[in-house]
PDB file with SEQRES, HELIX, SHEET and CRYST1 records, atoms N, CA, C and O in Angstrom:
SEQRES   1 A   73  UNK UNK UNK UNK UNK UNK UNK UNK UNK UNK UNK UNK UNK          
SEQRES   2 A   73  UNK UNK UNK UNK UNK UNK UNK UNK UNK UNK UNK UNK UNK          
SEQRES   3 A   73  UNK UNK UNK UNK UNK UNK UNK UNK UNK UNK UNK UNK UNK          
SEQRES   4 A   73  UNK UNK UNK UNK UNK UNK UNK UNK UNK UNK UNK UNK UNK          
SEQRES   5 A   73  UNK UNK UNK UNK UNK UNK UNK UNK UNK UNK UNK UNK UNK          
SEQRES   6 A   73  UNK UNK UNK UNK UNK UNK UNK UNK                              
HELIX    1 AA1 UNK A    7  UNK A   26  1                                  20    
HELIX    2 AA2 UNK A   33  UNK A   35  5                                   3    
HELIX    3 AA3 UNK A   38  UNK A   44  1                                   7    
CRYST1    1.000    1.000    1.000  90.00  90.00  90.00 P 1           1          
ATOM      1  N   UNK A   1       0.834  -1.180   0.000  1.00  0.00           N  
ATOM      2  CA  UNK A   1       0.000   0.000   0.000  1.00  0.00           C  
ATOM      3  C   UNK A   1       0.877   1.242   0.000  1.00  0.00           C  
ATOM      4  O   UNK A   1       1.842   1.203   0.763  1.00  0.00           O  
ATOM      5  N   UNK A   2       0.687   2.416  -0.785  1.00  0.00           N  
ATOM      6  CA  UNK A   2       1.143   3.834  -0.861  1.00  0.00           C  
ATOM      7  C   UNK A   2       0.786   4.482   0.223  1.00  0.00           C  
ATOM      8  O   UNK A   2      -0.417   4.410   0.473  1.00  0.00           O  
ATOM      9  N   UNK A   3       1.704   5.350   1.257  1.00  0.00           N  
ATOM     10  CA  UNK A   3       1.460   6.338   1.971  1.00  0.00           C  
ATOM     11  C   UNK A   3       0.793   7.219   1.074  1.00  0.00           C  
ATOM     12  O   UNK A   3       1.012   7.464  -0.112  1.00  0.00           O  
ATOM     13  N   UNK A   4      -0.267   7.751   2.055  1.00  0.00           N  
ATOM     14  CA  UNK A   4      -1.521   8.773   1.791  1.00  0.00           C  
ATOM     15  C   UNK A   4      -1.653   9.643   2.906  1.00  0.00           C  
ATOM     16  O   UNK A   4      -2.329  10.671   2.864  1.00  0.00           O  
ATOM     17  N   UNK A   5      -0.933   9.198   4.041  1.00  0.00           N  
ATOM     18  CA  UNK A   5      -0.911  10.393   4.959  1.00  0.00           C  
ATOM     19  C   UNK A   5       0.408  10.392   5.548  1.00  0.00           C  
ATOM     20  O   UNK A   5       1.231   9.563   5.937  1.00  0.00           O  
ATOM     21  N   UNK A   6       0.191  12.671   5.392  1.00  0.00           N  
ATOM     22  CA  UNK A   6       1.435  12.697   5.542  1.00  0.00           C  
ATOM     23  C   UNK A   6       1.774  13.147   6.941  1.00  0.00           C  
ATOM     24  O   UNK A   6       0.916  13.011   7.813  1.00  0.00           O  
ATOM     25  N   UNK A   7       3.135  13.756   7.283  1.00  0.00           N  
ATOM     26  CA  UNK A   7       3.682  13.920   8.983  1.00  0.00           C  
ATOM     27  C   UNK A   7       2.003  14.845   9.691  1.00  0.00           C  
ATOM     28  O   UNK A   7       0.937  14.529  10.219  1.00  0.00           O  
ATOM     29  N   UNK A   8       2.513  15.709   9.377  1.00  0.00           N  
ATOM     30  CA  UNK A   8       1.479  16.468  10.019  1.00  0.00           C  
ATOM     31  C   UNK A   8      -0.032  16.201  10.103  1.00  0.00           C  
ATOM     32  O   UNK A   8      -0.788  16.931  10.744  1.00  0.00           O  
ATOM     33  N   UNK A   9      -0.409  15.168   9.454  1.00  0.00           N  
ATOM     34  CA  UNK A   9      -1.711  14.281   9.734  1.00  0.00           C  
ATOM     35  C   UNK A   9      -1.498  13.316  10.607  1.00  0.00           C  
ATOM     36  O   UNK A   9      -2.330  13.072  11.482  1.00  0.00           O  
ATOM     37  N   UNK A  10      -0.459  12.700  10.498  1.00  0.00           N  
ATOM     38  CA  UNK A  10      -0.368  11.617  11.140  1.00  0.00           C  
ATOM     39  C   UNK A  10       0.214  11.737  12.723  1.00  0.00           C  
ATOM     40  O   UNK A  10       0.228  10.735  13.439  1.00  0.00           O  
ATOM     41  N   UNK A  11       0.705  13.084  13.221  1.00  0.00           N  
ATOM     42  CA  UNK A  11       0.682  13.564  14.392  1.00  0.00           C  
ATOM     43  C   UNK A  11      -0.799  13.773  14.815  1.00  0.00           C  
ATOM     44  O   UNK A  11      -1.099  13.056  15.770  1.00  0.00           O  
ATOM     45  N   UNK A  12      -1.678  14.465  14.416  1.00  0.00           N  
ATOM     46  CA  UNK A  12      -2.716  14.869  14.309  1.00  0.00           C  
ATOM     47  C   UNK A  12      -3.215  13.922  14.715  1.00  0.00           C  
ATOM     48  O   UNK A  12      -3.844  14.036  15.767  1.00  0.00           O  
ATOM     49  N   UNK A  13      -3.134  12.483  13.992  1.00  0.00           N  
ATOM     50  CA  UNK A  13      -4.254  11.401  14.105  1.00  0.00           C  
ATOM     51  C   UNK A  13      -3.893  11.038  15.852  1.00  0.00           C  
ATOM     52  O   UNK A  13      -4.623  10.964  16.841  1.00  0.00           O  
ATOM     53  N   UNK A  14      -2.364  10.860  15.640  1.00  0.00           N  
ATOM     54  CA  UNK A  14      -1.552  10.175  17.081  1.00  0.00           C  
ATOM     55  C   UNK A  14      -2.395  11.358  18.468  1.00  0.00           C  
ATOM     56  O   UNK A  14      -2.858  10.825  19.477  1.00  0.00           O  
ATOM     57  N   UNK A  15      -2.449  12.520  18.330  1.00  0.00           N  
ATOM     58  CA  UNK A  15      -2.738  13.624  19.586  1.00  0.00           C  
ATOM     59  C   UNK A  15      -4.016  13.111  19.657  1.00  0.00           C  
ATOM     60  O   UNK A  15      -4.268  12.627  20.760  1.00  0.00           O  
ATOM     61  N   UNK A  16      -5.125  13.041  18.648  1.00  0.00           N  
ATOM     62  CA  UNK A  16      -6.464  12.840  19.093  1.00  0.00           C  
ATOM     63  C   UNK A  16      -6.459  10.864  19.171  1.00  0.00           C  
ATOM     64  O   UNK A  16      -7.336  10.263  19.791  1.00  0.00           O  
ATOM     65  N   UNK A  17      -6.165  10.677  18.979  1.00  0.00           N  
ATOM     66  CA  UNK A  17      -6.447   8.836  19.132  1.00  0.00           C  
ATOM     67  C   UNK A  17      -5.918   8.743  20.551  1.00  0.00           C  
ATOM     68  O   UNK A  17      -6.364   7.904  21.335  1.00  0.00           O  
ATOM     69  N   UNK A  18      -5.012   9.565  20.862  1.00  0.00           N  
ATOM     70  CA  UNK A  18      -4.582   9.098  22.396  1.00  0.00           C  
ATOM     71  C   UNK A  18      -5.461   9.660  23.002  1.00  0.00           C  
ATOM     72  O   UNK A  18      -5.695   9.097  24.072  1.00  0.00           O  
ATOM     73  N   UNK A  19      -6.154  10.650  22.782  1.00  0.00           N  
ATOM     74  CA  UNK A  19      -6.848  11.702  23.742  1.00  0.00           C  
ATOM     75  C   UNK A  19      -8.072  11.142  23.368  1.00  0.00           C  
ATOM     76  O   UNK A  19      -8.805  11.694  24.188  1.00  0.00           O  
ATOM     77  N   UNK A  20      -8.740  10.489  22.752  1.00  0.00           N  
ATOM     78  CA  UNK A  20      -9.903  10.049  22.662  1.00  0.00           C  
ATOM     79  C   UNK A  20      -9.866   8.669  23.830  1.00  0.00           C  
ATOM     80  O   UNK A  20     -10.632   8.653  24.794  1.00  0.00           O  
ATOM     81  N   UNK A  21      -8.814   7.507  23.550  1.00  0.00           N  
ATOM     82  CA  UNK A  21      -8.517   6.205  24.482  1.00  0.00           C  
ATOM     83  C   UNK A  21      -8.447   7.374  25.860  1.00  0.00           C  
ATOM     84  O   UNK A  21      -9.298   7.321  26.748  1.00  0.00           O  
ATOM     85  N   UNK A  22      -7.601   8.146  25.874  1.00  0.00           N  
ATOM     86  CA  UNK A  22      -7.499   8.655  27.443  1.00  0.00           C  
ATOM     87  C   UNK A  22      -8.605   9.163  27.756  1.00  0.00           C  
ATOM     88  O   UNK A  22      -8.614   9.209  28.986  1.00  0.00           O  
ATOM     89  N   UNK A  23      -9.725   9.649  27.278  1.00  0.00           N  
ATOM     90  CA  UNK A  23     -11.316  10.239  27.775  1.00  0.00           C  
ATOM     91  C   UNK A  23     -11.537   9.212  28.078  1.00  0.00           C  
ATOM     92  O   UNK A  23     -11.759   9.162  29.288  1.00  0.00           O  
ATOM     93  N   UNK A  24     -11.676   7.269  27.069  1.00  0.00           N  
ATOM     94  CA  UNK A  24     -12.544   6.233  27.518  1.00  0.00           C  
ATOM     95  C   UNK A  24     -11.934   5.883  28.287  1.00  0.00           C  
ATOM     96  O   UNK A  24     -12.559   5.011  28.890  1.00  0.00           O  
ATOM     97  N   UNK A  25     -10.461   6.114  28.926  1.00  0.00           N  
ATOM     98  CA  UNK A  25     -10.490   5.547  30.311  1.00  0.00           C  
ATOM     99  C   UNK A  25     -10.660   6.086  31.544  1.00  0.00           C  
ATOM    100  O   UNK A  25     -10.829   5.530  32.629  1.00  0.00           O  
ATOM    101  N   UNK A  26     -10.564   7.825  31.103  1.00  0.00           N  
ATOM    102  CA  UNK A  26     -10.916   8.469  32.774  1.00  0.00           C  
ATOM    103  C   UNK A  26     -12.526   8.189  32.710  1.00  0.00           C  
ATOM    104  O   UNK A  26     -12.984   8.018  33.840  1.00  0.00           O  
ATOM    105  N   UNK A  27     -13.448   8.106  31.718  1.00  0.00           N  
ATOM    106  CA  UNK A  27     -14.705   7.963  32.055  1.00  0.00           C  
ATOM    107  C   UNK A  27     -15.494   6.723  31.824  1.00  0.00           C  
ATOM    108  O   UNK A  27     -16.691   6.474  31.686  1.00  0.00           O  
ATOM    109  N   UNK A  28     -14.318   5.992  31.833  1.00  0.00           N  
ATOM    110  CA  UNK A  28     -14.918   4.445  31.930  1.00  0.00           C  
ATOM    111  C   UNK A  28     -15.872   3.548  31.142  1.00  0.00           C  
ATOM    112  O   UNK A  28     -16.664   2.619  31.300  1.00  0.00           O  
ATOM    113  N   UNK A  29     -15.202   4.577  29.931  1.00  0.00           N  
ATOM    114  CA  UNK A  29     -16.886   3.798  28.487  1.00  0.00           C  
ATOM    115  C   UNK A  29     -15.508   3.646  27.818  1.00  0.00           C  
ATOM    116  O   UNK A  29     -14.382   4.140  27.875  1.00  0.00           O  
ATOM    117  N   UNK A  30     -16.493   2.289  26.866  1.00  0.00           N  
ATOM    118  CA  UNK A  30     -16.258   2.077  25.733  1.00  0.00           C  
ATOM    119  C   UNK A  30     -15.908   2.589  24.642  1.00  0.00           C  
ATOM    120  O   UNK A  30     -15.192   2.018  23.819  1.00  0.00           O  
ATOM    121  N   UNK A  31     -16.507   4.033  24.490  1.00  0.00           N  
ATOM    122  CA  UNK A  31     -16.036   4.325  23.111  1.00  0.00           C  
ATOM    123  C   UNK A  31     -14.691   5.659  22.860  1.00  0.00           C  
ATOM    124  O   UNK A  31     -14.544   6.633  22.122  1.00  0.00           O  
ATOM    125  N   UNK A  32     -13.851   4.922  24.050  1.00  0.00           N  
ATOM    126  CA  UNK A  32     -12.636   5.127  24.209  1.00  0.00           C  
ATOM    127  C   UNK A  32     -12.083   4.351  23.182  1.00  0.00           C  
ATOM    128  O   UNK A  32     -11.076   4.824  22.656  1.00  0.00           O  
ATOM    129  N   UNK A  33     -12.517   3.221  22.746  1.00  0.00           N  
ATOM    130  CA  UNK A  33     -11.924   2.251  21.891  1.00  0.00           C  
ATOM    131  C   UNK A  33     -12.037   3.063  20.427  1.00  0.00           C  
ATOM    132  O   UNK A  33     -11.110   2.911  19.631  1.00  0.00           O  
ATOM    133  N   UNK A  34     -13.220   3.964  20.053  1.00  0.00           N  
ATOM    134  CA  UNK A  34     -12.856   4.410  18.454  1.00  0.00           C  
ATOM    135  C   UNK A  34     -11.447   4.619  18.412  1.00  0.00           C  
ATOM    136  O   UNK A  34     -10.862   3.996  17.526  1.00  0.00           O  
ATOM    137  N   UNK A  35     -10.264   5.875  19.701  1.00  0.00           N  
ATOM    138  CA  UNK A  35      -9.219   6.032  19.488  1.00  0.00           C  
ATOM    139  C   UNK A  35      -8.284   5.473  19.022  1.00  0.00           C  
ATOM    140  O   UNK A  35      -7.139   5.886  18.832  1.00  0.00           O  
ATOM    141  N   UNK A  36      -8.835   4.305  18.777  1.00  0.00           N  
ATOM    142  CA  UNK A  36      -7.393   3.366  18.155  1.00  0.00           C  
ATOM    143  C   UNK A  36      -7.976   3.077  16.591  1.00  0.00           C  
ATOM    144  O   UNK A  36      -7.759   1.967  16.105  1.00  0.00           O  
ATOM    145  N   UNK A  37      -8.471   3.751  16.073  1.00  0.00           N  
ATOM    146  CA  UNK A  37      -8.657   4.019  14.680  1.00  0.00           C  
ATOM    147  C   UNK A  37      -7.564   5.105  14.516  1.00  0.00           C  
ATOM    148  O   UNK A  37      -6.459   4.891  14.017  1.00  0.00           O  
ATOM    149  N   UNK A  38      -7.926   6.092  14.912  1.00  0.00           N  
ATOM    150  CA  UNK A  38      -6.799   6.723  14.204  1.00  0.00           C  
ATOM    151  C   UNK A  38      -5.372   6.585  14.403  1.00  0.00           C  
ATOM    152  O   UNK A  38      -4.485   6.835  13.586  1.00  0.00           O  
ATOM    153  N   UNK A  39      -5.265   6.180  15.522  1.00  0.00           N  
ATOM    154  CA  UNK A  39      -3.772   5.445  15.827  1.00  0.00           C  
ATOM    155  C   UNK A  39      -3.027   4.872  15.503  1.00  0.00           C  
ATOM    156  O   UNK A  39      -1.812   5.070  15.525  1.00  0.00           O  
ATOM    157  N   UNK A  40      -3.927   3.596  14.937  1.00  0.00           N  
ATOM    158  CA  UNK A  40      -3.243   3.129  13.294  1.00  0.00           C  
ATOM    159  C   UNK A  40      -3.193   3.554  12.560  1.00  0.00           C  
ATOM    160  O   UNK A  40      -2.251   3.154  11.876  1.00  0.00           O  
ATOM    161  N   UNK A  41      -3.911   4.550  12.003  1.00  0.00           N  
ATOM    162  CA  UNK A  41      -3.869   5.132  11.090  1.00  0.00           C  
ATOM    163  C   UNK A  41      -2.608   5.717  10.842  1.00  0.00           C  
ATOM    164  O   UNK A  41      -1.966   5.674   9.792  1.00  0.00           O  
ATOM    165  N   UNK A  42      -2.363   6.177  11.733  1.00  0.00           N  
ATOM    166  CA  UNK A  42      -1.159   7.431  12.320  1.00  0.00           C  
ATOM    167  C   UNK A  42      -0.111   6.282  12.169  1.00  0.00           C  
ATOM    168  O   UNK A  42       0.833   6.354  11.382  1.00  0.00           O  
ATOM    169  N   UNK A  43      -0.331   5.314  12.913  1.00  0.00           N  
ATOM    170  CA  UNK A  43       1.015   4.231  12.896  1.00  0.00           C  
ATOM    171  C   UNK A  43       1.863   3.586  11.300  1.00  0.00           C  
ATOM    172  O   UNK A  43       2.985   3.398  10.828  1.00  0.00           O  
ATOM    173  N   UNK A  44      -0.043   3.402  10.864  1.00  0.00           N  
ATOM    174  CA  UNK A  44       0.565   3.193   9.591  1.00  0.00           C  
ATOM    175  C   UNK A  44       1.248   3.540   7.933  1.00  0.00           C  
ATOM    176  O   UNK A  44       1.876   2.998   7.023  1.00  0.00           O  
ATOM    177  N   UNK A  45       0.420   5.230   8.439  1.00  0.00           N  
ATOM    178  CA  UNK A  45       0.699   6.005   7.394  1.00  0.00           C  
ATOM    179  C   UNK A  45      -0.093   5.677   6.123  1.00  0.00           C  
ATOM    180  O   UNK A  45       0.294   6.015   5.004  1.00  0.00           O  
ATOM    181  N   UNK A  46      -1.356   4.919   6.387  1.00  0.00           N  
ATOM    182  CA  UNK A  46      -2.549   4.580   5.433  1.00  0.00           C  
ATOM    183  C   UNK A  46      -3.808   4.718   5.887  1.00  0.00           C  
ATOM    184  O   UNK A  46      -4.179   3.967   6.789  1.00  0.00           O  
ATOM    185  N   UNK A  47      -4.803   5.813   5.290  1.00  0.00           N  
ATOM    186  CA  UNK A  47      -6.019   6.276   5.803  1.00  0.00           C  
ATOM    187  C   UNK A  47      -6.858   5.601   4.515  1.00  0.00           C  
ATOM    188  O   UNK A  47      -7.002   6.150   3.423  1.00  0.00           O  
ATOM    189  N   UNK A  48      -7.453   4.093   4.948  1.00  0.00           N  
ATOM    190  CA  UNK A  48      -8.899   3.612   4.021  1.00  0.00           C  
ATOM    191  C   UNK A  48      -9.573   4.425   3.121  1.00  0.00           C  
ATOM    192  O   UNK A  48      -9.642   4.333   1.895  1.00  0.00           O  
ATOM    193  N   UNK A  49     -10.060   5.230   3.880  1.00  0.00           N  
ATOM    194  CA  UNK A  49     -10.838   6.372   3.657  1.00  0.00           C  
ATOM    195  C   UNK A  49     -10.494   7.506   2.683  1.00  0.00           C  
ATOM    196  O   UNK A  49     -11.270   8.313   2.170  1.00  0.00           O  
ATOM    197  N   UNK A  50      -8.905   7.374   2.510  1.00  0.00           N  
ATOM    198  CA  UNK A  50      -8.734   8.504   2.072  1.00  0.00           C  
ATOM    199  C   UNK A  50      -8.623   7.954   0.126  1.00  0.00           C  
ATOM    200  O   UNK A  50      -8.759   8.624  -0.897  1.00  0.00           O  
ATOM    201  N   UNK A  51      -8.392   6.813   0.292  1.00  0.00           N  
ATOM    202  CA  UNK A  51      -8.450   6.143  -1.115  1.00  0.00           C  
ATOM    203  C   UNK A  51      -9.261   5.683  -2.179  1.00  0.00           C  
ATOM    204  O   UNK A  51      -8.883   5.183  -3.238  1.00  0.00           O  
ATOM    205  N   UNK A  52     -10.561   5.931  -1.740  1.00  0.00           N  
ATOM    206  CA  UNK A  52     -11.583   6.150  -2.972  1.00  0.00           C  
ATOM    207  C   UNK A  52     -11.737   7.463  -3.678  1.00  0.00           C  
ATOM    208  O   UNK A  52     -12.309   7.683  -4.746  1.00  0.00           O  
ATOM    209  N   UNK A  53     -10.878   8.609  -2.572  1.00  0.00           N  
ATOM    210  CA  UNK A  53     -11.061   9.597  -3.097  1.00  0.00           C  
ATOM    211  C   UNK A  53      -9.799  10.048  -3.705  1.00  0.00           C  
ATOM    212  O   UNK A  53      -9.829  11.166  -4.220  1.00  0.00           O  
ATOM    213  N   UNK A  54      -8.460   9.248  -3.751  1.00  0.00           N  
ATOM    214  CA  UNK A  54      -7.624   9.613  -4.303  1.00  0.00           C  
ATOM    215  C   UNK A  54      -6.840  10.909  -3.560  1.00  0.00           C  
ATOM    216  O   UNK A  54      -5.860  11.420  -4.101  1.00  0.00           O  
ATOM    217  N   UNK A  55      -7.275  11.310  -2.485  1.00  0.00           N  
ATOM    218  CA  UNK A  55      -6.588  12.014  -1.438  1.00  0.00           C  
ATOM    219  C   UNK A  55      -5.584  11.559  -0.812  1.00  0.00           C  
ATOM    220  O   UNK A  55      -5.653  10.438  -0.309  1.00  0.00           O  
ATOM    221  N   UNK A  56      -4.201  12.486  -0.687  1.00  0.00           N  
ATOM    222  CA  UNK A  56      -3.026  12.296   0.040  1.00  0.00           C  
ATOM    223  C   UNK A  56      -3.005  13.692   0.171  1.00  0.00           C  
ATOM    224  O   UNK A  56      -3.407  14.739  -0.338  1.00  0.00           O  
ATOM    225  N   UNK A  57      -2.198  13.110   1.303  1.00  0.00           N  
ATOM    226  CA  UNK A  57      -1.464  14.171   2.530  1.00  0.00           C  
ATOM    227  C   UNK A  57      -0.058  14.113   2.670  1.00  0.00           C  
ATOM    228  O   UNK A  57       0.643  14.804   3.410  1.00  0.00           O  
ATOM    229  N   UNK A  58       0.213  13.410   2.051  1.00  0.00           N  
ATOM    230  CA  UNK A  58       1.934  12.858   2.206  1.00  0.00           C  
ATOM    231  C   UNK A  58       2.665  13.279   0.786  1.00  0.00           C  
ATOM    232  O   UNK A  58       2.179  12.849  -0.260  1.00  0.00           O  
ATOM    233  N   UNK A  59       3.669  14.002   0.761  1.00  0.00           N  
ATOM    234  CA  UNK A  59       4.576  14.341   0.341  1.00  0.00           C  
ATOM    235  C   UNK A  59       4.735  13.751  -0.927  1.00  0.00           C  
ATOM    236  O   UNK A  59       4.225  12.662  -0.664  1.00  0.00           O  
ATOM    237  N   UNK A  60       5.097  13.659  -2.220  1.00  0.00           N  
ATOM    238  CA  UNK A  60       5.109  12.806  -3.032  1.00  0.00           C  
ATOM    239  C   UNK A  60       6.491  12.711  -2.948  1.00  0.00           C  
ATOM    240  O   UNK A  60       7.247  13.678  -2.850  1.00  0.00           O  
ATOM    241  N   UNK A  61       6.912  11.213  -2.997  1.00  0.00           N  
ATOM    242  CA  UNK A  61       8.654  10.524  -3.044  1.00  0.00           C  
ATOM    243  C   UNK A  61       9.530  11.347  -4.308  1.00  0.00           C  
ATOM    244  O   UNK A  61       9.239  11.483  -5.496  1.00  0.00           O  
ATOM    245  N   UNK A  62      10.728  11.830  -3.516  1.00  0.00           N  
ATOM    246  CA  UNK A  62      11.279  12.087  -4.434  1.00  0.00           C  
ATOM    247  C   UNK A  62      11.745  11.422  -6.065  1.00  0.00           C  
ATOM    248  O   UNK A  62      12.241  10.309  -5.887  1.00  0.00           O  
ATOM    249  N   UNK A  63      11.736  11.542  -6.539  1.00  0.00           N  
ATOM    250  CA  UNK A  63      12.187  10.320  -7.718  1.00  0.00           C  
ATOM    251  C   UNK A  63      13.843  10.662  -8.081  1.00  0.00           C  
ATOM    252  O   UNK A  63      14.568  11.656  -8.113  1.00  0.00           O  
ATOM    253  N   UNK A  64      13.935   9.483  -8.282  1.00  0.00           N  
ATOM    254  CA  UNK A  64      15.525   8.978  -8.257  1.00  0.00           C  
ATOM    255  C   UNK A  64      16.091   9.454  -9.316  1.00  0.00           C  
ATOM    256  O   UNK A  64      15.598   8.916 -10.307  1.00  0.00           O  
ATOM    257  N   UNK A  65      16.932  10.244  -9.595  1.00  0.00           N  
ATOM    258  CA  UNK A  65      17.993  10.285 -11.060  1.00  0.00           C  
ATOM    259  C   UNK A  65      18.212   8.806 -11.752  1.00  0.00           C  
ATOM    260  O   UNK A  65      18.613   7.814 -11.143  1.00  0.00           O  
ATOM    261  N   UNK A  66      17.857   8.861 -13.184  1.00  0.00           N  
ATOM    262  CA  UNK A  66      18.320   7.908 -13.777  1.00  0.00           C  
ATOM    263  C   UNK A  66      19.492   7.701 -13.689  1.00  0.00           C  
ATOM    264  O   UNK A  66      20.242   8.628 -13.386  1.00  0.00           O  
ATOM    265  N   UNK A  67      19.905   6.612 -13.893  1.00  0.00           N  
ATOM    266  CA  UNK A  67      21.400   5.781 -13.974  1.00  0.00           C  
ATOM    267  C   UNK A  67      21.570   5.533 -15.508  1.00  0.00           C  
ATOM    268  O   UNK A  67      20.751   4.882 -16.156  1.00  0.00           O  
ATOM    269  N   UNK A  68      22.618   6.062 -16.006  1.00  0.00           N  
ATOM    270  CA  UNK A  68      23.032   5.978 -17.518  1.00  0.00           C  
ATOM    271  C   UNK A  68      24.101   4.939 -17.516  1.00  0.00           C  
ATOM    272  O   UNK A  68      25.187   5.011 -16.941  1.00  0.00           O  
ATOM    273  N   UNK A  69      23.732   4.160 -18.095  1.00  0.00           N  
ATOM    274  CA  UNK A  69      24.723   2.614 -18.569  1.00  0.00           C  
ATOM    275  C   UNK A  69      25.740   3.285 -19.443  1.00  0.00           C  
ATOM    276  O   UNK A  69      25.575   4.027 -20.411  1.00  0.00           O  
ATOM    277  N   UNK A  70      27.241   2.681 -18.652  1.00  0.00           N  
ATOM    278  CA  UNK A  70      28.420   3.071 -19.621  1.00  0.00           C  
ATOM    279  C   UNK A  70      28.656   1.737 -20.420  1.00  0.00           C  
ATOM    280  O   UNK A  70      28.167   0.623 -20.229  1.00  0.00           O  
ATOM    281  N   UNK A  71      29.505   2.151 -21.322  1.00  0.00           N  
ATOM    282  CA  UNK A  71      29.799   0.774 -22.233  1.00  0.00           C  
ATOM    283  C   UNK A  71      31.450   0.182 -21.965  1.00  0.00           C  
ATOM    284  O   UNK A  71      32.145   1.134 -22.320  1.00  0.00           O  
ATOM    285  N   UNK A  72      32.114  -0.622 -21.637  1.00  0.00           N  
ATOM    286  CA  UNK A  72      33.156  -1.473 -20.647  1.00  0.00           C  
ATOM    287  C   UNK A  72      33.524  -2.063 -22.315  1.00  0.00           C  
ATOM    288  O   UNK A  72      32.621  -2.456 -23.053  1.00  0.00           O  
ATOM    289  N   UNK A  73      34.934  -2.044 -22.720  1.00  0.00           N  
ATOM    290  CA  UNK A  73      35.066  -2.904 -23.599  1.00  0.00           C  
ATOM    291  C   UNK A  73      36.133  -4.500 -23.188  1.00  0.00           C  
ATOM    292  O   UNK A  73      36.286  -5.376 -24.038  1.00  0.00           O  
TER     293      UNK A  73                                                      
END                                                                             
């Protein structure tokens, strides 16, 4: 899979996924657990979601200089 999200999303995802798990545990519910959606997300540097729509956030890879073949006799 292609990174689609980039640093500054993927901090983003990491601040609220922790802070969402840390609400479900000072208040003792369950849906402390969504937080670990974005966490992976963040971990993995691939947002589902963001790929039907052809959306990235991430940087496009530099591309490499070609390599020109010398000739050796």
């Amino acid at each position: 899979m292609t990174c689609n999200v980039g640093t500054t999303d993927r901090l983003l995802r990491a601040i609220v996924g922790s802070a969402i798990i840390a609400l479900g545990i000072y208040f003792q519910s369950w849906w402390g657990l969504i937080g670990v959606i974005p966490l992976l997300t963040a971990l993995s540097a691939v947002c589902p979601s963001y790929m039907p729509f052809k959306i990235s956030t991430a940087k496009e890879p530099a591309t490499a200089p070609e390599v020109q073949e010398t000739k050796q006799d």
